[in-house]
C-alpha positions as CSV (number, residue, x, y, z in Angstrom):
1,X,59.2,41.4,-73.0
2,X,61.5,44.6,-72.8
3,X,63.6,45.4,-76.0
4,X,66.8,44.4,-73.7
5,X,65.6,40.9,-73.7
6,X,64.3,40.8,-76.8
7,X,67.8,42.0,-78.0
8,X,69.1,39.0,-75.6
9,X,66.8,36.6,-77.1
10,X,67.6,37.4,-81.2
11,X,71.5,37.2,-80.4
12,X,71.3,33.9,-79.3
13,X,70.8,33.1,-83.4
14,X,74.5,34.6,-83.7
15,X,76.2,31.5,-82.9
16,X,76.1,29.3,-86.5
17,X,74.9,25.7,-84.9
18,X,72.3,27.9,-83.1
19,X,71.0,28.9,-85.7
20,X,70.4,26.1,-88.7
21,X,68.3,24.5,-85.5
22,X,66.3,27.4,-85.3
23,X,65.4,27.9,-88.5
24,X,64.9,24.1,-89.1
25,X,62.3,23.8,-85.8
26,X,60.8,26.6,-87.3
27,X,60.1,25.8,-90.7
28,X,58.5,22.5,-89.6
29,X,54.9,22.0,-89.5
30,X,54.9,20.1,-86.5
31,X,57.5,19.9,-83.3
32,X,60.7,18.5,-83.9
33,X,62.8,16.1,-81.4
34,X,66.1,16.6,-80.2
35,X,67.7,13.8,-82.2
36,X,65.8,14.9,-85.9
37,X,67.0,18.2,-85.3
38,X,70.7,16.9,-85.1
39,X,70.3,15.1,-87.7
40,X,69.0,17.5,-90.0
41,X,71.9,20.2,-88.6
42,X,74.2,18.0,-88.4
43,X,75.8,18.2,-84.6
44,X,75.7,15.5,-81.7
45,X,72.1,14.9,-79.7
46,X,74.2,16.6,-76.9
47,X,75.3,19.7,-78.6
48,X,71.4,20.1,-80.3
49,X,70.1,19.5,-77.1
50,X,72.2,22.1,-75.5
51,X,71.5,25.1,-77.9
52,X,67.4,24.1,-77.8
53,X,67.1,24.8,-74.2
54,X,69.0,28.0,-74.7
55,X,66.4,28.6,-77.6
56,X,63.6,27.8,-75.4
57,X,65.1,29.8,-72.4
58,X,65.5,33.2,-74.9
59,X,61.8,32.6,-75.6
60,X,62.5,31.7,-79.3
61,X,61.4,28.2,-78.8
62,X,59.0,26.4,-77.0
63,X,58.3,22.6,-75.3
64,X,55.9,19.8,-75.4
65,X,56.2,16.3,-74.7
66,X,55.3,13.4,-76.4
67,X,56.0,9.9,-77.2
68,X,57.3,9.6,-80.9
69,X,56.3,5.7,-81.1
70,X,52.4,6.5,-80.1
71,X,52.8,3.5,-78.0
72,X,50.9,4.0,-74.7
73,X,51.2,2.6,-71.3
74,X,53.9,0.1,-69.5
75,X,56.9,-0.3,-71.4
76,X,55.9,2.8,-74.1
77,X,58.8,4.5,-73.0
78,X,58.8,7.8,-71.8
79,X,57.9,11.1,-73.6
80,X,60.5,12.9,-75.9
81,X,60.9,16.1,-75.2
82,X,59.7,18.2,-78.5
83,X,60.2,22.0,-80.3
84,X,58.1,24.5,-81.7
85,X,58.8,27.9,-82.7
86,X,57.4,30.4,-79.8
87,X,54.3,32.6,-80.8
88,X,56.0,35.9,-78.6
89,X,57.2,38.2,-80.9
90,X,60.6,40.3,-80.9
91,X,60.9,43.4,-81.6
92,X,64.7,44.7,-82.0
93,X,65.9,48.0,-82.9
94,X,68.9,49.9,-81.7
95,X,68.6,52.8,-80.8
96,X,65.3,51.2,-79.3
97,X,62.4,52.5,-81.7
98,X,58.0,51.7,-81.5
99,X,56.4,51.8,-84.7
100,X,53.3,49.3,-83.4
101,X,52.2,52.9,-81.8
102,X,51.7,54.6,-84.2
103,X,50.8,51.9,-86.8
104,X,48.0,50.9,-83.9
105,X,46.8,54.3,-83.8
106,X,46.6,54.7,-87.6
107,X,44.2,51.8,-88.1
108,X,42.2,53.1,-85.4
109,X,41.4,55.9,-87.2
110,X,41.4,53.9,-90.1
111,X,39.0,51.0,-88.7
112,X,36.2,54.4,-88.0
113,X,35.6,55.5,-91.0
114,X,34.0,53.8,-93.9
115,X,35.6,56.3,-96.5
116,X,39.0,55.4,-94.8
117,X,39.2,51.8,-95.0
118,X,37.6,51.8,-98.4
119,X,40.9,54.4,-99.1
120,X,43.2,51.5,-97.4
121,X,41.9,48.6,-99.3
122,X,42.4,50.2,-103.1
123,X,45.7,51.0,-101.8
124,X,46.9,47.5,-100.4
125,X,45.8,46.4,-103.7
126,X,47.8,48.9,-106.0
127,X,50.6,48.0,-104.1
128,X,50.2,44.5,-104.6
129,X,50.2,44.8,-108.2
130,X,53.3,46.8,-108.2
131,X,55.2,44.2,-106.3
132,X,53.6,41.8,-108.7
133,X,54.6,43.7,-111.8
134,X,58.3,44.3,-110.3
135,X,58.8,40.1,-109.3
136,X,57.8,39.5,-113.0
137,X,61.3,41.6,-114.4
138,X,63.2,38.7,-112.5
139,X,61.7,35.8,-114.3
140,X,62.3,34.1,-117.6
141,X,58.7,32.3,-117.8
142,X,55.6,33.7,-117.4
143,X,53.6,30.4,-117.0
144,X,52.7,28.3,-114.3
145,X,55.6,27.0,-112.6
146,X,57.9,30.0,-113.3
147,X,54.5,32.5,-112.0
148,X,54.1,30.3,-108.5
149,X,58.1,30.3,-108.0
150,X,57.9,34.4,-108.1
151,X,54.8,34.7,-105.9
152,X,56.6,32.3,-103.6
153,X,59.9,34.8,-103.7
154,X,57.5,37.6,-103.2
155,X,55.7,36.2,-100.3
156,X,59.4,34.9,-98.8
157,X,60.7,38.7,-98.9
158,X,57.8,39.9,-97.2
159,X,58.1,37.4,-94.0
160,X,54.6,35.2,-94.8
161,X,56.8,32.0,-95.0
162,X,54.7,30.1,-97.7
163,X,54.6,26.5,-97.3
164,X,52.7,24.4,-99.9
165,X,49.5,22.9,-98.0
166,X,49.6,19.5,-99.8
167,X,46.1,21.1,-101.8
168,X,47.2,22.6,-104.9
169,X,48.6,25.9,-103.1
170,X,50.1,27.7,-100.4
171,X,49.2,28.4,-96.7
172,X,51.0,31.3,-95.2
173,X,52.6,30.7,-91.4
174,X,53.3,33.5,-90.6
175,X,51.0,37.0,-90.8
176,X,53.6,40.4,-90.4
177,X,50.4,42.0,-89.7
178,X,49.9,40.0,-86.5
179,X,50.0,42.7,-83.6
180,X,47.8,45.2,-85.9
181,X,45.3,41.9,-86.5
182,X,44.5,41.3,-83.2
183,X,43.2,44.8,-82.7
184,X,41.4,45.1,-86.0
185,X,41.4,41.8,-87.8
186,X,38.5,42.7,-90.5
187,X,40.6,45.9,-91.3
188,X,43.7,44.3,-91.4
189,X,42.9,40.8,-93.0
190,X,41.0,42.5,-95.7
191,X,43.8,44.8,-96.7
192,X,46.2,41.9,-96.8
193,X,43.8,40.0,-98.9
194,X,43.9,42.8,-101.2
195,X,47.7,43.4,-101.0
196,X,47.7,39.3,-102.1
197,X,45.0,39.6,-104.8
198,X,46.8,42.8,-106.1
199,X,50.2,40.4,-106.1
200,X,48.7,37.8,-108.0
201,X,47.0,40.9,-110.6
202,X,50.6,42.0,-111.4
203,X,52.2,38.9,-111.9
204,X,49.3,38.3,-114.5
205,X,48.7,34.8,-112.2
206,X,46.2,33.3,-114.7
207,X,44.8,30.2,-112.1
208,X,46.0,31.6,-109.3
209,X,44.1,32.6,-106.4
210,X,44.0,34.4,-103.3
211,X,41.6,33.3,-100.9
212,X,40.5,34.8,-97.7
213,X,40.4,31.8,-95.2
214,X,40.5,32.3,-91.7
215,X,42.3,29.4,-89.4
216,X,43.8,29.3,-86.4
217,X,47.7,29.2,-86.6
218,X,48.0,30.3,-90.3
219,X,47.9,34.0,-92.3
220,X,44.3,34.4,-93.3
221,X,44.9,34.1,-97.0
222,X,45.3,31.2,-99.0
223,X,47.1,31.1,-102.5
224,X,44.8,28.3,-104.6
225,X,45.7,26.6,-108.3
């Protein structure tokens, strides 16, 4: 996708209606009908239905079909069309910029040499402690609840959309590492496992863990309590 349609695509979120549907389909964990997405919004099937399909046309979103009921066969009805946030990513700056470039040639370099990534991995950590350290002057208590609302922030800030994984923790949906992982995932999931493991060392996150678990769809870390 060119930056012009990538610029294209993002301004479709300027329109307010637009918008709150986006960002509810994409918060969800699974695709999201027409009719629960105006309700949750709070517009007309019609109107939902309309700014979707412009969604989908920008490339933000993206379809499947499905029948809601799980009836099968004669008289199941047919499918409902459903929404997920799109995988593609955008890239917007004006005047029109590339830092993936450079950023892919760094870890290249970085990826060769033993003495490097050893370099990058101490580093991601100290800076996850001083983003752990700096959350902490925000917050009244140190303990549990007030300690996983602050890594949440953290994590929030940062674009890894934490969602609580129904286990004691959080699973992370989104990775801002992505186009640099798919190049060099061991470099770069190991340096964000240290960047998370140096967030929970500077909130002082006593029982809380960051795990490196790889799976399909999710961040490859894992907070665990």
């Amino acid at each position: 996708m060119s930056g012009g349609e990538d610029l294209d695509g993002v301004a479709l979120l300027a329109e307010p209606a637009r918008r709150s549907l986006y960002k509810y389909v994409a918060a969800s964990e699974r695709p999201v009908g027409r009719q629960e997405a105006a309700a949750q919004v709070g517009v007309s099937k019609a109107l939902a239905a309309f700014h979707l399909d412009r969604l989908v046309d920008g490339g933000l979103l993206e379809t499947e079909y499905a029948r809601l009921s799980g009836r099968r066969g004669p008289g199941a009805g047919r499918p409902a069309k459903l929404y997920r946030r799109s995988g593609r990513d955008f890239d917007v700056s004006v005047p029109r910029r590339d830092y993936a470039l450079p950023a892919l040639l760094l870890s290249e370099v970085v990826a060769a040499s033993a003495r490097s990534r050893s370099a990058a991995m101490s580093r991601a950590r100290s800076l996850g402690v001083d983003l752990g350290k700096e959350a902490l002057r925000g917050i009244r208590s140190r303990r549990g609840p007030g300690l996983r609302a602050a890594l949440r922030r953290v994590l929030e800030d940062r674009g890894f959309e934490p969602q609580a994984d129904g286990r004691e923790g959080l699973r992370l949906r989104n990775c801002p590492f992505a186009i640099l992982s798919r190049e060099h995932s061991d470099l770069m999931c190991g340096m964000n496992h240290a960047l998370l493991s140096g967030l929970v060392e500077g909130l002082g996150g006593a029982g809380i863990k960051a795990v490196l678990e790889l799976e399909p769809g999710w961040c490859c870390v894992r907070f665990k309590w």
